[in-house]
C-alpha positions in Angstrom: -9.1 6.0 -19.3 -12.4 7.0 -17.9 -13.6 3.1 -17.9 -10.2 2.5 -15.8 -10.8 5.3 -13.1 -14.3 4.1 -13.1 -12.7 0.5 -12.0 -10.3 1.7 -10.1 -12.7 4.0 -7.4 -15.7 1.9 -8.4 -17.8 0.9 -5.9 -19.6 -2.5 -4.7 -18.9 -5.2 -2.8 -18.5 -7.9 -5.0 -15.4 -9.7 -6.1 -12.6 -8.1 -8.8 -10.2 -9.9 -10.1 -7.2 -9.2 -11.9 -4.6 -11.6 -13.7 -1.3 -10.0 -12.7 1.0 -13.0 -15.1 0.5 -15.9 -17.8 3.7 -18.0 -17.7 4.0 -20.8 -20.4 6.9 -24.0 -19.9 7.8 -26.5 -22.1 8.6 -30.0 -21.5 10.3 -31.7 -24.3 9.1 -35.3 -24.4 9.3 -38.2 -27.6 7.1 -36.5 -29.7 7.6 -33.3 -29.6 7.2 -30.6 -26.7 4.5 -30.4 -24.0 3.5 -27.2 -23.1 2.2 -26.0 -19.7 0.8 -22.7 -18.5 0.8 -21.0 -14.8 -1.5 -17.8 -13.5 -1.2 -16.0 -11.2 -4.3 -13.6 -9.7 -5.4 -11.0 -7.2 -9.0 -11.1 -6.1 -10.1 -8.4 -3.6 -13.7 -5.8 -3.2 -11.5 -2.9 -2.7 -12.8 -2.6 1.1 -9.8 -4.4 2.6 -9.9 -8.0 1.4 -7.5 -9.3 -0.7 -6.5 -12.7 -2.0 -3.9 -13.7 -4.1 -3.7 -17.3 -6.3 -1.5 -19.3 -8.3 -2.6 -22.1 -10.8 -0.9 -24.6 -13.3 -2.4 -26.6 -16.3 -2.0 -27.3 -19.8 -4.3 -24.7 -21.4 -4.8 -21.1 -20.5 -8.2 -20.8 -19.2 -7.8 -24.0 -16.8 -4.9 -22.4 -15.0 -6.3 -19.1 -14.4 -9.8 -20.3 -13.6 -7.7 -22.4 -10.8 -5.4 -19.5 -9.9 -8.9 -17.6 -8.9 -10.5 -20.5 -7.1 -7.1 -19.9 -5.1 -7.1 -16.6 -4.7 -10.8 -16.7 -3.3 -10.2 -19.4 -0.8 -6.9 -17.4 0.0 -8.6 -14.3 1.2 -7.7 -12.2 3.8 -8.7 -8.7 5.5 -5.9 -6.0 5.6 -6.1 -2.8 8.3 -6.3 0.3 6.5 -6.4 3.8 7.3 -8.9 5.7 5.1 -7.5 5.1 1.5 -4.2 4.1 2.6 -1.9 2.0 4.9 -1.4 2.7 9.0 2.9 3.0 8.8 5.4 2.2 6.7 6.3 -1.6 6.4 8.8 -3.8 4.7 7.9 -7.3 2.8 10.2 -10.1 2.7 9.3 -12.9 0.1 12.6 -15.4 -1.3 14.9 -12.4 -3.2 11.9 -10.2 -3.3 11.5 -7.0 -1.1 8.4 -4.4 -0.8 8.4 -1.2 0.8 5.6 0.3 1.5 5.3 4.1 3.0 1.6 6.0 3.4 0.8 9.2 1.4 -1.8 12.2 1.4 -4.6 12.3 -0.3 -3.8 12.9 -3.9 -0.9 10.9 -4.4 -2.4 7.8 -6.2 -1.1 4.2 -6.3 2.9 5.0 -6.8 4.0 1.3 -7.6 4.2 -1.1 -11.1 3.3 -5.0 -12.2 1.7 -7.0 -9.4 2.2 -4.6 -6.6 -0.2 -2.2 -8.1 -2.5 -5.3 -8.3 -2.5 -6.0 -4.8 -3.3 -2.6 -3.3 -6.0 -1.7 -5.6 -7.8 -4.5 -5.0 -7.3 -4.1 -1.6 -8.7 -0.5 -1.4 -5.8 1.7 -1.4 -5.3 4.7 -3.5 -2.8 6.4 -1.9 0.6 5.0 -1.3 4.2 5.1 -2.2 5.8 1.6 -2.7 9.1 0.6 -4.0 10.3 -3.1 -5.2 14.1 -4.0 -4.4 15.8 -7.3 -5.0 13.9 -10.4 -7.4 11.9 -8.8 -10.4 9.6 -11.8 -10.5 5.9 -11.4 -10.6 5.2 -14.3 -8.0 7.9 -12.9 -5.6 6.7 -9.1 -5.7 3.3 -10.2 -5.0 3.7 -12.2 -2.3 6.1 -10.0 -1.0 4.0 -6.9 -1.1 0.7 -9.6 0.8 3.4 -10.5 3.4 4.0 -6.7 4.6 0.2 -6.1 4.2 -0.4 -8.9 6.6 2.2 -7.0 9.1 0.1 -3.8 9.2 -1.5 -3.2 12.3 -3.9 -0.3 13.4 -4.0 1.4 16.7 -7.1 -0.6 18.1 -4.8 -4.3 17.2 -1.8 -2.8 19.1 -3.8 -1.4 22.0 -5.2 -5.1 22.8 -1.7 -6.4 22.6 -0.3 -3.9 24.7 -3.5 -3.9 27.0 -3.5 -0.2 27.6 -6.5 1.5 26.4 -6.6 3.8 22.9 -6.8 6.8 24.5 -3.6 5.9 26.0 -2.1 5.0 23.1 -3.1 7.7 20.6 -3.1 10.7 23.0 -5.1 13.9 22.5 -2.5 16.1 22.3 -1.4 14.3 18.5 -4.8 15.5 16.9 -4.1 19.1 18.2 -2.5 21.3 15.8 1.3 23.1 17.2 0.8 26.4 17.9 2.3 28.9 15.3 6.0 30.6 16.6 6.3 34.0 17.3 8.1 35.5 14.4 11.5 37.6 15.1 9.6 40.7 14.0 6.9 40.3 16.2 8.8 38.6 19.1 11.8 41.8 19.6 10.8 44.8 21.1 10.2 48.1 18.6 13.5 50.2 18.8 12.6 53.9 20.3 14.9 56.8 19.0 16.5 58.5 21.9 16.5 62.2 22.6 19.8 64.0 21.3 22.3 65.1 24.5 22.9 68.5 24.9 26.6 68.6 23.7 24.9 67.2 20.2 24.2 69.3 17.3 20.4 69.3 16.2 
């Protein structure tokens, strides 16, 4: 377990990889059967670059060496926000949907099979995700890349808008509300009033 947390927040800059699925086929020819195998991977350095690969031979090691010569030309950078994602997002891919929602600090990668794959190599550590639809490996993934590719932070929609940050991302949304009054504090203390003169002490 510690070896795992020590992957999972590790530092450096080089290259992880991670083989999210082996898949074998089987061709039945004159002889006999033929079998096949397919990989697919997620390369990323945990800073915001992520790439994901698939590859097909007829031995093991071939096709996940080529799924990771994929995945590496396949790279891309992802806006984040601190250890996790700007807004929620939604990604399509065939049958496959991803939905992906920020969290606080503390929460930890809420997600399973090759989604999980994708954002840790990608740096996150805190998000909620949830997979609807096709339950196969190759969708989910490329599902949950396709909303990662939809993020956008403040400075990317700034330039499209061309209004400046400051616009944008106004003061007053740093500053915290100011507390209400409570009904205690708020009403007036009740005074007790002098008895009349017609009223018994």
């Amino acid at each position: 377990m510690a070896n795992e947390q020590q992957n999972f927040f590790g530092e450096g800059g080089d290259l992880q990889e991670v083989i999210v699925a082996i898949n074998r086929s089987a061709k039945v020819v004159k002889g006999g059967r033929r079998f096949g195998f397919s990989a697919l991977s997620v390369v990323g350095d945990r800073r915001g670059r992520v790439g994901v690969g698939y590859g097909r031979a007829n031995e093991v090691p071939p096709a996940v060496e080529k799924s990771l010569g994929d995945a590496k030309k396949n790279m891309v950078r992802i806006p984040l926000k601190g250890d996790t994602i700007p807004h929620e997002i939604i990604g399509h891919y065939g049958a496959a949907r991803v939905f992906m929602r920020p969290a606080g600090p503390g929460t930890g990668v809420i997600a399973g099979g090759g989604v999980r794959a994708v954002c840790q190599m990608v740096g996150i550590r805190n998000i909620l995700t949830k997979a609807m639809g096709s339950t196969n490996p190759v969708n989910l993934v490329k599902a949950a890349m396709d909303g990662l590719l939809k993020l956008k932070d403040a400075r990317d929609v700034a330039r499209l808008r061309g209004v400046p940050l400051e616009e944008l991302v106004p003061q007053e949304m740093s500053m915290p509300l100011p507390t209400p009054a409570t009904p205690e504090a708020a009403a007036p203390a009740e005074t007790p009033s002098a008895p009349s003169e017609g009223q018994a002490l």
